[in-house]
N, C-alpha and C positions, 0 to 999 in steps of 0.2 A: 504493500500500500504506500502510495507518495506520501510524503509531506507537503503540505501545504506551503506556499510562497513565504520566507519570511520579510522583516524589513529589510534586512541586508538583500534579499532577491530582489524585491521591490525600488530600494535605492539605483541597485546597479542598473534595472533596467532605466530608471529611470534616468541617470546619469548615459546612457547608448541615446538615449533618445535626443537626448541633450544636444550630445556629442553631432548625432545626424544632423541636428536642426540646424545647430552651429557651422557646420561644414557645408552645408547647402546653401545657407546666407553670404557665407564667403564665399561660394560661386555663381550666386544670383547674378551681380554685374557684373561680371565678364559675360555671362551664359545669354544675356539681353543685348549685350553689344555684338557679341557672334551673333543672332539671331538677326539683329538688326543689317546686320553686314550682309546676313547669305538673304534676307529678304528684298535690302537693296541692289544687290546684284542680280538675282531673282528678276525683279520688276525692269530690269535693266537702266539703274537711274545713274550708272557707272558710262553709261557711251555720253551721256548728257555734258561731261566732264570734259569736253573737245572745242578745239578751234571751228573745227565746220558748224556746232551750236552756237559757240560765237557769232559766226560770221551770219548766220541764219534768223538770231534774234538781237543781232545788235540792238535795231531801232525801237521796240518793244522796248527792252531793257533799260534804255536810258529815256524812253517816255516813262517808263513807271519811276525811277529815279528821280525826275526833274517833278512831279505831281506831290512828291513829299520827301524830300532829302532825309531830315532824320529817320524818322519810321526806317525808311530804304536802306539807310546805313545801319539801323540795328535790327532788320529783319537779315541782311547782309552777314553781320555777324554772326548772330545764332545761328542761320545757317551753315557758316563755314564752321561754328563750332559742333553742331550734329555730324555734319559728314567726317569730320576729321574725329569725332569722339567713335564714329560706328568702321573707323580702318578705310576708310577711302582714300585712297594715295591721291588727293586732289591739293592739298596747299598752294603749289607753284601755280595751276593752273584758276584757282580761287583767287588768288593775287592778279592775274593777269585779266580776269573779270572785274575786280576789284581797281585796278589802276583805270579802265578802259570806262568804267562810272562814274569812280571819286575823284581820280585826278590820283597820280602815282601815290602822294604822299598819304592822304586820309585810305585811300585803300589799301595800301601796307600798312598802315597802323591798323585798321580794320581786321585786317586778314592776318595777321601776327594775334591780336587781342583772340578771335574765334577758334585761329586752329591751337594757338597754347591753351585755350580752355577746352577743345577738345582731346590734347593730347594728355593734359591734364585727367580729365574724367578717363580716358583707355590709362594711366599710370595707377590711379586708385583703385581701377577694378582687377587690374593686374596685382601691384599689392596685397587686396581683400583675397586673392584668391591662392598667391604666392610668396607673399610677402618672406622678404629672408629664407627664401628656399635655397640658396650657396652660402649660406654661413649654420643653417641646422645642417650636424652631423658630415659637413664639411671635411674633406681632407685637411690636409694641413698647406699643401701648394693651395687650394682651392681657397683657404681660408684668408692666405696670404694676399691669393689676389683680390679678394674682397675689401680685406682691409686696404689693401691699396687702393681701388680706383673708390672707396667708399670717404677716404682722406682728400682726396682730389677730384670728386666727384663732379664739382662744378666746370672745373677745365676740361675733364675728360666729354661732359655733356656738352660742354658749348664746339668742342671739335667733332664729335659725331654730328652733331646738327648740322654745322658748317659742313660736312663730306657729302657731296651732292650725291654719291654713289653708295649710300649706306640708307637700306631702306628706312622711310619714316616711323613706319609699324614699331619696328626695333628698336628704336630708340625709345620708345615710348612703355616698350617693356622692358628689355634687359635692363633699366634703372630701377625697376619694383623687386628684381630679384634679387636685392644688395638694400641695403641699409640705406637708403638715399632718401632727407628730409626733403619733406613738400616743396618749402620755398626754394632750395637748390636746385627741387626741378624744374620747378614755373622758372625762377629769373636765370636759369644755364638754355630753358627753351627756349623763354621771349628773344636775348642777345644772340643764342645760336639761329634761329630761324631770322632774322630781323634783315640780316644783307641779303640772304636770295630772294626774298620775297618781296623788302625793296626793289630789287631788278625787274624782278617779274610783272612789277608791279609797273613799274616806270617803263617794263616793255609795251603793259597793256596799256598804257598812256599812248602810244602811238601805233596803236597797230592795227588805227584807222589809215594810215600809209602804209604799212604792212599788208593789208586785205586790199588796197588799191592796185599795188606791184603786184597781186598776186592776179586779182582780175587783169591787168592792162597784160598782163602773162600767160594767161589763158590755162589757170592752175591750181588748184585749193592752197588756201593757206597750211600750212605745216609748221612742224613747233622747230624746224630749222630755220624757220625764217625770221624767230624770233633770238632764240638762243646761238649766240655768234663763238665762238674759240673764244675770245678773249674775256669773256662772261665764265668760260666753264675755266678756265688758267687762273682766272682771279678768283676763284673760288675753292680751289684747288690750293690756291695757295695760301690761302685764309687758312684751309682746314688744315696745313702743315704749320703752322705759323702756333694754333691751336695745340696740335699735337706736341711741337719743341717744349711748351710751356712748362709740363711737367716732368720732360726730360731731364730737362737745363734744372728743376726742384731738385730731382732727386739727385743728380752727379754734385749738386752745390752741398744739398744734405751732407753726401758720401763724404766729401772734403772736406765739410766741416767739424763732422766725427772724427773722421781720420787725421785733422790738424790735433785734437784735445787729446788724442792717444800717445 
């Protein structure tokens, strides 16, 4: 014959249960932003994200624009802060709608303010769900390097933002899986993101000339006709410039250890 549940049975289950509830809460946002992502690619609101949309609803776009400026620029925002919170590699291209609106400069600050709040809200729900997963039960190399780029977290962020070749996704998570305070990743996003999106921005300021040469060419616009070599060298070399930064820390560290010995 069984016995009967005691408290201590009782506890433990109810401690599992706990335990589920709690782990499911810390994958609630991530599991809403995936969902959100596979439904927007889904619906197909990812091709929307192009030059040929551009060039299709220019004048629509800056009729609804000039009908109410503010509103425009904070519908603007939120916007490019949902897309960039649900994984849509659109920023540059957000920027480049955004300059061809506001004028280069109010649309880079727009579109830097939207997408660091969406990269922001994809960092938290990566956190909630990962939070310090390379420093639990961490090796000791693994540990090391945690502690290190978690020391220099800010320089390491503002040179991956800067690396035009490093997807945005990425960066937006591998800083949840380390130790990395809020405000280091807002203001290492706002200053890393802040020059190409300037550009892009200041490209979409003229790429009513841009869509002219492409018509008098008898030819779609193309994002080569915006992005020139010397946009992608100068940016390049920003992101190296970035990367020296904590080179040059650590060899001065070494030497200065090495002077006290």
């Amino acid at each position: 014959m069984e016995k009967p549940a005691g408290p201590l049975t009782q506890i433990g289950d109810g401690e599992a249960a706990a335990l589920r509830a709690s782990g499911f809460r810390r994958f609630l946002p991530l599991a809403v932003l995936v969902l959100g992502f596979a439904g927007g690619y889904a619906s197909g609101l990812h091709e929307h994200f192009s030059l040929e949309t551009l060039a299709g609803s220019r004048a629509s776009l800056i009729g609804a624009v000039g009908g109410s400026s503010v509103l425009a620029a904070l519908a603007f925002a939120v916007f490019c802060l949902v897309v960039t919170a649900f994984g849509f590699p659109a920023p540059s291209m957000l920027a480049v709608f955004g300059g061809l609106l506001f004028g280069w400069a109010p649309g880079a600050l727009l579109a830097v303010a939207g997408a660091a709040g969406g990269a922001t809200v994809m960092f938290l729900a990566a956190r909630s769900a990962f939070g310090g997963a390379l420093r639990q039960g961490a090796r000791r190399a693994t540990a090391r390097l945690a502690r290190g780029f978690e020391r220099d977290a800010f320089t390491y962020l503002v040179a991956l933002r800067l690396a035009p070749y490093i997807p945005f996704i990425a960066v937006n998570i591998v800083p949840a899986l380390f130790r990395v305070r809020l405000a280091t990743f807002i203001g290492a996003t706002v200053i890393g993101m802040l020059p190409l999106i300037a550009i892009f921005a200041w490209l979409g300021e003229g790429v009513d000339a841009a869509l002219a040469s492409a018509v008098a060419a008898g030819r779609q616009l193309t994002p080569s006709d915006l992005v020139t070599t010397q946009v992608k060298l100068a940016l390049s070399a920003l992101a190296l410039l970035a990367v020296l930064v904590p080179v040059v820390r650590h060899l001065a560290r070494r030497r200065s250890t090495g002077s006290r010995q």
